[in-house]
N, C-alpha and C positions, 0 to 999 in steps of 0.2 A: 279301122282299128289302129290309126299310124298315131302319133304324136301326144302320147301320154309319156311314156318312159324318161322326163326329161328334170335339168335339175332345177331348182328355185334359186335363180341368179340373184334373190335380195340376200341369201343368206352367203354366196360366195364369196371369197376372198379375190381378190382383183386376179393374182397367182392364179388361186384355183378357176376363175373364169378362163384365164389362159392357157392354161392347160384344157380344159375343158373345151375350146375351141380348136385349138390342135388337134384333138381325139377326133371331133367333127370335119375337120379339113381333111384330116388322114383319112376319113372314111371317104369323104367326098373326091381325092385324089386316084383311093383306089378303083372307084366306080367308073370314074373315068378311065382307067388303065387297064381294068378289067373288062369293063361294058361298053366303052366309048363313052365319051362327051354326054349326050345325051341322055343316058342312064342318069348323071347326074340331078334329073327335075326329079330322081325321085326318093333324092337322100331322106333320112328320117332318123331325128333324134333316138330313138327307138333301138337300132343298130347301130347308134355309137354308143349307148347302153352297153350293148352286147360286146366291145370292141372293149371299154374300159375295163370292163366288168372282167372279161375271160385275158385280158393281157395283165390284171391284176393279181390272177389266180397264178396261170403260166408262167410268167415274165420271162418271153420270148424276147429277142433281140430287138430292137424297139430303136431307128434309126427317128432322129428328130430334124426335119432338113426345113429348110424355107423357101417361097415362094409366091408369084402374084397368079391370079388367075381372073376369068373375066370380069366376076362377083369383083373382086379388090386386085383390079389394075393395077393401084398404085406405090401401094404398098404390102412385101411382102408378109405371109403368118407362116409360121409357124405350122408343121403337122408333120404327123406320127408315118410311122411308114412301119410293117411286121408281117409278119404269116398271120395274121389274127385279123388285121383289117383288109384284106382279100379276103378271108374266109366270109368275115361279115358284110363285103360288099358282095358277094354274090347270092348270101340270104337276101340282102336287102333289096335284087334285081329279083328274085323269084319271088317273094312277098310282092312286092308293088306288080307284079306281074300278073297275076291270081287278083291282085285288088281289084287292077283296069276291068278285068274279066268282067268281077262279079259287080264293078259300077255299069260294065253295057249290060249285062242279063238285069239286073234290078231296074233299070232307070232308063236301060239305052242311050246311054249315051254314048254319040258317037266318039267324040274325040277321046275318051276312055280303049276305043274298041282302036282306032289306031294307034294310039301309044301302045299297047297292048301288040300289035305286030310289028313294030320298031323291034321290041327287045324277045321277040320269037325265036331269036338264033340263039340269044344270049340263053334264052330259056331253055332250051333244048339243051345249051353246052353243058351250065351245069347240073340238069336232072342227070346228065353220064358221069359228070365228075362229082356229084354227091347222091348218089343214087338211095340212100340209106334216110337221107333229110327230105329227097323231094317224094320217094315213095310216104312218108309217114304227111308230110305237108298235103299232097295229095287227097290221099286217104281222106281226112282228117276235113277237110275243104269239101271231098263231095260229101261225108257224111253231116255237115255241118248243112249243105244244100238238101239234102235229105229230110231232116228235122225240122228246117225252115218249110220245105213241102208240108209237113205232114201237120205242123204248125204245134208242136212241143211247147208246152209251157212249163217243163218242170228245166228253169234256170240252170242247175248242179248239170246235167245230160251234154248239151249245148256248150258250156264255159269249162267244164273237163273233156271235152272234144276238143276245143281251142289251146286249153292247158296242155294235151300230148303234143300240140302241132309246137306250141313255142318251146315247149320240154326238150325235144331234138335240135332246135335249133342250136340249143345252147352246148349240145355234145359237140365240141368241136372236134375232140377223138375220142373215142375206147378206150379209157384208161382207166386210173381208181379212181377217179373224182367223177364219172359220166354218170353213175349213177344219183350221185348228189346234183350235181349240173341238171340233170333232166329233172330230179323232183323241185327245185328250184323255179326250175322256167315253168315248168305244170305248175307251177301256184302261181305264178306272176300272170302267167296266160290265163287262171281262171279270173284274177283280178279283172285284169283288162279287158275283159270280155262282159261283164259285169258294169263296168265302169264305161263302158263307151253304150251297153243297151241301156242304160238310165241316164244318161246325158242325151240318149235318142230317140229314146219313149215318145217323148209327145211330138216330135215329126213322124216318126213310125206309125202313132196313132193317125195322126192328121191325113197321111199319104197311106192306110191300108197296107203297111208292110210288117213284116212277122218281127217282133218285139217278144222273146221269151218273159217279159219285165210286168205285161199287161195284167194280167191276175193276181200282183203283189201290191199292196199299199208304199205307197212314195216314202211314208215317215219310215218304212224298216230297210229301207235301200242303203243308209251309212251304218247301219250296226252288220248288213250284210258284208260291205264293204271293208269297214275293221274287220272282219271275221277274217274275209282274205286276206287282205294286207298281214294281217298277224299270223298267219298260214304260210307266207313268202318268209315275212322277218324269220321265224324259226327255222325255213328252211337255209336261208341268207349264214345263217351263225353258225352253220354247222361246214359250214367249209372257209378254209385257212386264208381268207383275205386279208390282206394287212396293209399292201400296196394301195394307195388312194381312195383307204375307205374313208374319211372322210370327203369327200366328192361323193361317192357311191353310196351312203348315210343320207348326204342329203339328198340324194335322187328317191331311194326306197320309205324313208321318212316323213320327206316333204313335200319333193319335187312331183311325185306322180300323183297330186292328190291336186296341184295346180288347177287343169281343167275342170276340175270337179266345182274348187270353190272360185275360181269364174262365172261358172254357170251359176252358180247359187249368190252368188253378189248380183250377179244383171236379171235373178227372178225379183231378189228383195231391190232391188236401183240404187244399193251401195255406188260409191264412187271406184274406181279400180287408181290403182298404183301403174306406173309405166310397166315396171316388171311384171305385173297380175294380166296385164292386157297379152290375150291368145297372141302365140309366134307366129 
């Protein structure tokens, strides 16, 4: 469920792709600094979402420094450096971590199941140092495997299980805003959950795997999908962003909707745009 939360680079302004790449590099710095090197295969636009998003809200101390690294030897970019992109690079080591898991239980795959004990330590580190995020992430993962057991078709059960897990994420602390923040990410997490079983349906079908999606007709999947999205937006408005919403506008408006009509161009054999074609 990685790589939906992203922006639509036709609609950005050159500036704002730049910026928008520094926020990604800062996350991708901190992974490394935080997790090692390696943690790096598993950045995801997704948690620099989370990184724009809540240094928007905050507006922590926000160093802007530059740099080459192996991606771009040559020349250095630009990235963000705060207390917000460590918090986020260490969601985004325990998310990809829980993924590996559940790509070796579904599929077996191996090389899933060794990535997966590469970053065992890291995991460990911070379920102690955010024990409030990984107990609910937790939770939230086995009852989601639970469901999947039991073979749930009722959609809402499933994508508001998913919805509490992204909902904490976004608590970055206890404060007046945690409670906004949580019902925020619960709507963006029912989205997303929503959005990745209907772009998965028919290999789910094909491969016998639990698709909450299979007892709904395909024609009511995008008025489902507005429903959420407009469920997010309202939650979105209600807290005091003013800092790089446009960037953030076109992520929540345009950009997550990206994968969606990918998939629906290469069902009808529309041609794709450079920028339409998956990252």
């Amino acid at each position: 469920m990685f790589g939906y939360v992203i922006a639509n680079f036709e609609k950005l302004t050159i500036e704002e792709k730049q910026h928008y790449q520094a926020c990604y590099c800062g996350l991708c710095k901190a992974l490394k600094n935080q997790c090692g090197a390696i943690s790096r295969i598993t950045l995801t636009y997704d948690m620099t979402f989370l990184v724009l998003f809540l240094t928007a809200l905050y507006k922590p101390n926000t160093a802007i420094k530059s740099g080459r690294c192996l991606t771009h030897p040559f020349k250095p970019r630009q990235y963000w450096k705060n207390e917000i992109t460590d918090y986020a690079a260490d969601m985004n080591l325990l998310l990809a971590y829980y993924n590996l898991l559940d790509n070796w239980i579904d599929d077996r795959k191996v090389l899933s199941l060794w990535k997966a004990k590469l970053f065992q330590k890291q995991y460990q580190r911070i379920a102690v140092q955010y024990p409030k995020q990984y107990a609910v992430i937790d939770n939230c993962l086995n009852e989601l495997s639970e469901l999947e057991k039991s073979g749930e078709l009722n959609p809402d059960i499933s994508a508001d299980c998913f919805g509490r897990l992204m909902g904490e994420i976004f608590v970055w602390q206890e404060d007046e805003s945690a409670k906004k923040l949580r019902a925020f990410g619960k709507a963006l997490g029912k989205f997303i959950y929503i959005l990745d079983a209907c772009l998965d349906l028919k290999d789910d079908i094909k491969k016998e795997r639990y698709n909450p999606l299979v007892a709904i007709s395909s024609a009511n999947f995008k008025d489902i999908l507005n429903l959420l999205m407009g469920e997010c937006i309202e939650k979105y408005k209600l807290l005091p962003i003013l800092q790089d919403k446009n960037l953030i506008d076109n992520i929540l408006y345009s950009g997550i909707w990206t994968r969606y009509e990918v998939e629906k161009r290469k069902q009808t054999k529309e041609p794709l745009s450079d920028n339409q074609r998956p990252l």
